[in-house]
N, C-alpha and C positions, 0 to 999 in steps of 0.2 A: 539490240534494244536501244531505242535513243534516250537522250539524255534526260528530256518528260519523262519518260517511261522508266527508269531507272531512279528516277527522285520519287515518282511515285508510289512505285515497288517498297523504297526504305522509308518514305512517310508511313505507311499499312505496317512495315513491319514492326518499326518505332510506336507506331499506335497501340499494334497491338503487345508489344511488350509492355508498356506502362501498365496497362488491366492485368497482366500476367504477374508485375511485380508487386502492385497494391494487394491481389487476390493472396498471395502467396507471404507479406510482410503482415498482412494485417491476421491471417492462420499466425502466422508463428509471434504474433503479440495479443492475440485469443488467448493463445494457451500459455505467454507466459504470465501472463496476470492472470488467470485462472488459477494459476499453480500457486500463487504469489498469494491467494486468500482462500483455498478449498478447505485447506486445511485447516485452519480455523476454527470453521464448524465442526469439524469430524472430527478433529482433536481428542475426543471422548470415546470414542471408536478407536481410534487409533489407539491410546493409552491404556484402553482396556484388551487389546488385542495381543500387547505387548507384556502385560501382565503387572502395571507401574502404574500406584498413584501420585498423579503429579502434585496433587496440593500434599501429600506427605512434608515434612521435614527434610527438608538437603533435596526437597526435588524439581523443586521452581522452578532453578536453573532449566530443565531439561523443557519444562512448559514453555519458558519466554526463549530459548533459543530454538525451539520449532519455529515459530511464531518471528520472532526478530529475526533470525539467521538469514534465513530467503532477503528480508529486505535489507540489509546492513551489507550485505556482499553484492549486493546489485546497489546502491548507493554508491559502494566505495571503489566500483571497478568499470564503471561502464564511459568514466569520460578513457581511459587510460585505452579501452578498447577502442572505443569511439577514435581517438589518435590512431593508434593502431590501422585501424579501417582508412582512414586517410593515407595513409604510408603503405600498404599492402593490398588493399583492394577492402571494400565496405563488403563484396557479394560475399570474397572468401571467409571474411571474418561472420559474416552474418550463417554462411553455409557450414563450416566448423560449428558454432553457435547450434544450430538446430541437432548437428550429431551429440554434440554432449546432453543437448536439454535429453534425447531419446536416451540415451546411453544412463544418464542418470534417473530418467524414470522409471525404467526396468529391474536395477538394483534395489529402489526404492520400496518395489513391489514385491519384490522376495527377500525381506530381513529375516533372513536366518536366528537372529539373536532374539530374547526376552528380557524384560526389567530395561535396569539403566544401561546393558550394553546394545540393548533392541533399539532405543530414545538415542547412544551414541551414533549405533550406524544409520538412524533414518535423520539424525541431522547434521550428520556429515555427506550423506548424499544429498542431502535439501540444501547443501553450501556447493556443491559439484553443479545441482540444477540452476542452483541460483547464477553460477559462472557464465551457464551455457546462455541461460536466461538474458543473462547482463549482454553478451553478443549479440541477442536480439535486436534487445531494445537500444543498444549503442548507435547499431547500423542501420535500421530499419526507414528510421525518419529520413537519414541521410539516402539511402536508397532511390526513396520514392521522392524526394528531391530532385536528384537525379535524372529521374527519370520522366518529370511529367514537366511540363511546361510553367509558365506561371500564374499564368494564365485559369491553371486547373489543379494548382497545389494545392489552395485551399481545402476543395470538393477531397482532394485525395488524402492530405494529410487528418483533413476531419473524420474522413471514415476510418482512419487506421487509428487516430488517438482514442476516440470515442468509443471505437470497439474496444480498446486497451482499458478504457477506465470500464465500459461495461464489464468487462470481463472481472474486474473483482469484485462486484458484487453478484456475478452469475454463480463465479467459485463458492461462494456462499449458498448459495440453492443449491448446487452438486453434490459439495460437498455435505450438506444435510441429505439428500437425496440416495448417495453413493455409501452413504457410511452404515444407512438401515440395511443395505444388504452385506458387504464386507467390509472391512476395513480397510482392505490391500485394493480395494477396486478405486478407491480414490487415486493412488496410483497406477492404476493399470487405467484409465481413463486416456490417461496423454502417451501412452505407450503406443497402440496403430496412428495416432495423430503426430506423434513425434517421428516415427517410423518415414511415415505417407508425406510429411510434409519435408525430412530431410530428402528424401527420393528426389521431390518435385523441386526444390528448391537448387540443387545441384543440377538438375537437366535442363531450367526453365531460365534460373536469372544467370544475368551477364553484365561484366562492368561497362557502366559508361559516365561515372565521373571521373572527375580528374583523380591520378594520385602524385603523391609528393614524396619522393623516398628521402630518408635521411635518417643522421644517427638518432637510435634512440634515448628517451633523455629519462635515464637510470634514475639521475638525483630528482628530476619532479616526480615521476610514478611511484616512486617510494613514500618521499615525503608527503603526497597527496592523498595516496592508498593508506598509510599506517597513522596519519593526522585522524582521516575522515573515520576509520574505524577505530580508533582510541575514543572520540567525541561518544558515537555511538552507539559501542559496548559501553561505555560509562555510563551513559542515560539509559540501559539497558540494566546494568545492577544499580540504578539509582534507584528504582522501585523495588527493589528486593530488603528485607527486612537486614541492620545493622546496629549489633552491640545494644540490643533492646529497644532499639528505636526500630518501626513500622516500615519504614524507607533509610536507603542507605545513603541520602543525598550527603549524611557528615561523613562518611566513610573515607579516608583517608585514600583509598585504590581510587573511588569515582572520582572524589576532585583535582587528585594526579593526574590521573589518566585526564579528563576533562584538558588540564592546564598543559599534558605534554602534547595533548591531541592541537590544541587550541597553535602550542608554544611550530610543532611540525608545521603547519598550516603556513605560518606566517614566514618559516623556513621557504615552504612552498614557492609562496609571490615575489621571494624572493633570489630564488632560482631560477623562476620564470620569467624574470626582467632581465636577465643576462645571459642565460644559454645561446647559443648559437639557434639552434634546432627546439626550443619551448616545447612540449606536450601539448601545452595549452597557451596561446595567444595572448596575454592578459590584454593588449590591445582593442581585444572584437568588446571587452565590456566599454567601451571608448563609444561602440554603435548604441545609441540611444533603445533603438526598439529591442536590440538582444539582451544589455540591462536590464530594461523597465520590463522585456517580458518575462527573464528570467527570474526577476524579483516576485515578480507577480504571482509566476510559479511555486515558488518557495512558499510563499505568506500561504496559498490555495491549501497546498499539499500538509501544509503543517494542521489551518482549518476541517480542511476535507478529512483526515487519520481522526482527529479527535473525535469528529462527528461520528465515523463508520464505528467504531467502538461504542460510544455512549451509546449508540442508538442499538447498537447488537445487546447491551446489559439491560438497558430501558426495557426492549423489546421482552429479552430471555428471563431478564431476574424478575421485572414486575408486571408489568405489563399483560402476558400470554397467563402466568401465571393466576392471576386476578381474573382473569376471563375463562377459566377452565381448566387450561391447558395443563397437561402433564408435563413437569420439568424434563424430563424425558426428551418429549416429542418439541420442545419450544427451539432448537438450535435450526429442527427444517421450518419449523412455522416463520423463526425472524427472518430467514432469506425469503421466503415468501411475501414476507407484509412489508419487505422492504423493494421489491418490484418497481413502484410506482417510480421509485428515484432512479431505477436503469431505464425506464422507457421514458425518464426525459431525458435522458442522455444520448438515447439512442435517434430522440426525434430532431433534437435542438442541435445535436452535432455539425451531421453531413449537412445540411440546410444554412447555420450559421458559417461553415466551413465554404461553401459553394457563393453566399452572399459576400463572405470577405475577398473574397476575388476580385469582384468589383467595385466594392467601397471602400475596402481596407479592413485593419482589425481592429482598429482603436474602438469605435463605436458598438460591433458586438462584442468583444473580450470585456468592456468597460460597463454594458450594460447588463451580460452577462453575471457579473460580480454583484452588481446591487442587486440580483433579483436572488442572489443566494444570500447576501446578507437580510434581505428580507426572510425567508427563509429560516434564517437563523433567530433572527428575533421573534417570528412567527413558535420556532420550535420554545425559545424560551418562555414565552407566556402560554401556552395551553400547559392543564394541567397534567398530574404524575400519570393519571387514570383518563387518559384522552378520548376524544370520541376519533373512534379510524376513520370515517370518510375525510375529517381535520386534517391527521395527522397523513395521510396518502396525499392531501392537496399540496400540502406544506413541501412533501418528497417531493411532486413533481415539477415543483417551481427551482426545488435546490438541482434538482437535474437538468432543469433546462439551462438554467441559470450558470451551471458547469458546463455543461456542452455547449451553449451561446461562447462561451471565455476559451476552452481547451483546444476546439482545432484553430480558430482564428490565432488565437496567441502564440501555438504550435508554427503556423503556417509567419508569421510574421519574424521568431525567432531565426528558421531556417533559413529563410529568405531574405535576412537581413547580412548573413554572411559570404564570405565570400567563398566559390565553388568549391577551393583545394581544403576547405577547413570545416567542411559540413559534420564528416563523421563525429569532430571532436567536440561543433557548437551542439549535436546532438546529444553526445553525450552528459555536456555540462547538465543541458536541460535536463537529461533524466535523473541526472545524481538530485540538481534542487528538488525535482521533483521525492525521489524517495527518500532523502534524506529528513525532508519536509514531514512526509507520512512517518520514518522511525519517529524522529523526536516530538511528534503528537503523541506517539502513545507511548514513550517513554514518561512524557513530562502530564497529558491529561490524564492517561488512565485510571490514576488514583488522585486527582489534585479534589481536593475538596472534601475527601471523603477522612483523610489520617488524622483529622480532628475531633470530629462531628462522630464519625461511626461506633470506638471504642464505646463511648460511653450510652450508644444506643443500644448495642450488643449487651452489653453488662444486663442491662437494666431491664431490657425486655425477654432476655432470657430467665432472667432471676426471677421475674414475675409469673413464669410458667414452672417454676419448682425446679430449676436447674440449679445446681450447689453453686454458691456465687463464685469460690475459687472455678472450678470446670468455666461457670460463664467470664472472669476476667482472664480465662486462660484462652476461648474464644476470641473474647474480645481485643487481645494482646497478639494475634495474627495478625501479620499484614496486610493490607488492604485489599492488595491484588487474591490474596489469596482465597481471602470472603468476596471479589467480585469473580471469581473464575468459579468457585464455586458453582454460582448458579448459569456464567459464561457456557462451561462445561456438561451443560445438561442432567446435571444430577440434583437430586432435592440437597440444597446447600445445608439447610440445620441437620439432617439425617446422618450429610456428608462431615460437618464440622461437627459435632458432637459424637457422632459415632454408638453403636448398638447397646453398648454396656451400660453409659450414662442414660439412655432412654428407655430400657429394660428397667433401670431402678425407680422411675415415676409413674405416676399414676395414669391410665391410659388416655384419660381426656386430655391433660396436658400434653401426653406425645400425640392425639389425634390436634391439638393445635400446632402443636411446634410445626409436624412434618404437612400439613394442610396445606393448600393454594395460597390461602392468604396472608399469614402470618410473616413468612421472609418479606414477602414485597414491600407490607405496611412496615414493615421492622426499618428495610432502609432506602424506603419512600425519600423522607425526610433530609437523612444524609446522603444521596446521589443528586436529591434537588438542589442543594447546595454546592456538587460537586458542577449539576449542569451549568448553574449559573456561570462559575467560574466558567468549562471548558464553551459554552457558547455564547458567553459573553468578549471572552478574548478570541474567539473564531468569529464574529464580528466585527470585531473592532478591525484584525488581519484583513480579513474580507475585504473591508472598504481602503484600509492602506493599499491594498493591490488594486484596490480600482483606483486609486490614486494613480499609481504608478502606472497600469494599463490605460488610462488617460493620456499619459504624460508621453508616450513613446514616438511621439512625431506624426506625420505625414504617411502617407499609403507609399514606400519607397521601396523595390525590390532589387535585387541581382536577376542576373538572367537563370 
């Protein structure tokens, strides 16, 4: 064979591997962001399956570490893997990766236990998953780096992020979808896909970045791992009720924990300035575009969490409610009517991602930004009781408007680093990214509401014959707990006063209490005040990130 003939031969071959590693990295960031929000919705399913109510007393905990666990261990581990992958090979780590995501969803799917040890073991395998998870998302970006030119990273990385953000609010349809037939089938979902895609991914990918062996650096992975998860378990029982106050942000554990997480961190930068061998570079924030995109990232992700929550309680508490719906059936209806915000993502992505190729990211990452800060202000002025054709226009502009920003800025971070350090600038990006999405719903989920609510509860219960002690003893739950309520799919005043107290009134008042419309009008009032807040400062982030995605230089790549 001559020498044409033999360059030929490994162009085809190299071609066709890149299609083989996008097909096969962007499956196994489908399902880990799928995984990362299914649950969510079926939560309710789930907990009645297992025979445990979570809003009970002492059981919160078990509801916000479903919910938080997945994201908090894939936050705290995926730059350390992302290192890892540079030093050992990105395919292997990403290929181990796919065996655990399966391994732990199979366990997932047959909990043996009931009550709080049924909630122990399904969220300690949703911390197994979230591991496997974290190897995904560490290596995958880095991968397809890798592997495609620069020419065409754009096109490639947009369709594998944008599938990635698609995918958690698909896990929201599924997960409503999956949970009316069993509960265990939420899990069993990713079980032949985990199976099918560990198979494929062992036979098909193969390394072709660079690696870089060396010691590993004990004192950063620690310090960075146990900093980043002090931060965000703390803002995780910062919403949990403390010493008679609604939230435990005085709690003596949280602002510890917060200041030892804070006090590690800075441990961190500072182990990373002088190790021989660093985990992480502190240098590459030195590149302007991996800075300004990775900031950008953060501001996004912290906007984008608060948003997906408000608008699931919007949707489930008042919204569906007021229009018919059975609290019941509203957790498949919100995945549903939140649609229109995955199909701009899914439009604005590859497209934006494919144009940044040739122009660069600044201009769509940046114009991107302002069409979801529009977006946001759009959300903030229509009223509690919107009209949907509004409220779908509003989604599709925040989706395009995200997918215009996420593969370009994706595609601009990786590319800004240099070859041997992909895995770990990968990872950084995913930590801001989930870090971002915890601490939205640590810090929005109830902002606005631990003021304003108590005393609409009191008062609007009292006025329907509920004995005022019973309604200030309503009213004196947490926040979260009256918003999960109706998060959770169940009629919340039914849920929160319980059969005894509404056995003792008169039946007109319990046909108002438990009616369509009385919770939503109850705390119309006090979630508008929360909106304000949570997409008033998801605005204002918004446009700081399109500051910073402004600011990131020139269209300049590595090879």
């Amino acid at each position: 064979m001559t020498t044409t003939a033999t360059a030929a031969a490994e162009g085809a071959r190299t071609d066709r591997y890149k299609w083989v590693a996008l097909s096969n990295t962007t499956l196994g960031m489908l399902m880990a962001t799928i995984d990362g929000s299914i649950v969510i919705i079926s939560l309710p399913a789930i907990f009645r399956g297992i025979g445990l109510d979570p809003l009970a007393p002492g059981n919160i905990g078990y509801l916000l570490w479903m919910i938080m666990g997945y994201l908090l261990v894939s936050a705290v581990l995926v730059v350390a893997l992302g290192r890892l992958g540079d030093m050992f090979g990105r395919v292997r780590m990403y290929n181990v990766g796919f065996l655990i995501f399966a391994i732990a969803s199979v366990a997932l799917s047959v909990d043996p236990f009931r009550a709080g040890a049924g909630a122990l073991w399904l969220i300690g395998w949703r911390i197994v998953q979230a591991f496997g998870g974290a190897m995904l998302t560490a290596n995958s970006a880095a991968i397809l780096t890798d592997a495609f030119p620069a020419r065409q990273r754009g096109m490639a990385l947009g369709i594998n992020q944008i599938t990635a953000l698609a995918g958690q609010f698909l896990g929201l349809l599924l997960g409503g979808v999956l949970a009316v037939w069993d509960w265990r089938a939420v899990f069993w979902v990713s079980v032949p896909v985990g199976i099918a895609g560990t198979i494929w991914s062992y036979r098909s990918l193969r390394e072709t970045g660079e690696r870089h062996r060396a010691a590993v650096d004990w004192a950063g992975n620690l310090t960075f791992a146990a900093g980043t998860a002090l931060i965000l378990a703390s803002m995780t029982y910062g919403i949990q009720p403390y010493g008679g106050h609604p939230t435990g942000w005085s709690s003596p554990k949280v602002l510890g924990g917060i200041g030892l997480g804070v006090t590690l961190l800075i441990a961190f930068v500072l182990i990373e300035s002088r190790v021989a061998h660093p985990m992480f570079r502190l240098a590459l924030f030195k590149v302007r575009a991996f800075a300004a995109g990775n900031l950008a990232a953060l501001l996004v992700a912290i906007a984008r969490g608060g948003m997906q929550f408000m608008l699931i309680i919007w949707l489930q508490g008042i919204w569906l409610p007021l229009h018919g719906y059975r609290f019941e059936d509203t957790p498949l209806w919100a995945g549903i009517f939140m649609l229109p915000l995955t199909f701009g993502f899914l439009v604005a992505g590859p497209i934006s991602g494919y144009l940044s190729d040739r122009f660069g990211a600044r201009l769509f990452s940046t114009l991107g930004l302002l069409l979801v800060a529009a977006a946001f202000l759009g959300l903030l002025l229509i009223p509690i009781d919107f009209p949907y054709p509004l409220f779908a226009v509003l989604l599709v502009v925040s989706g395009l408007g995200q997918g215009m920003f996420s593969a370009p800025n994706t595609s601009a971070i990786m590319s800004s680093v240099p070859p041997g350090q992909r895995g770990v600038a990968s990872g950084m990006r995913a930590t801001f990214q989930n870090a971002g999405t915890s601490l939205s719903i640590g810090v929005f989920m109830v902002a606005g509401l631990a003021r304003a609510l108590p005393g609409t509860l009191t008062s609007g219960l009292s006025a329907q014959g509920v004995p005022h002690d019973v309604a200030a003893g309503v009213a004196a739950l947490p926040p979260v707990s009256t918003l999960f309520a109706a998060f959770l799919g169940s009629n919340p005043v039914e849920h929160l006063l319980g059969h005894d107290v509404l056995a003792a009134l008169p039946p007109g008042n319990v046909a108002t209490l438990t009616g369509h419309e009385f919770f939503p009008n109850l705390i119309a009032q006090p979630f508008h005040d929360g909106l304000v807040v949570v997409f008033g400062a998801a605005t204002v982030m918004t446009l700081l990130a399109a500051a910073a995605s402004a600011s990131r230089g020139r269209h300049v790549r590595q090879r």
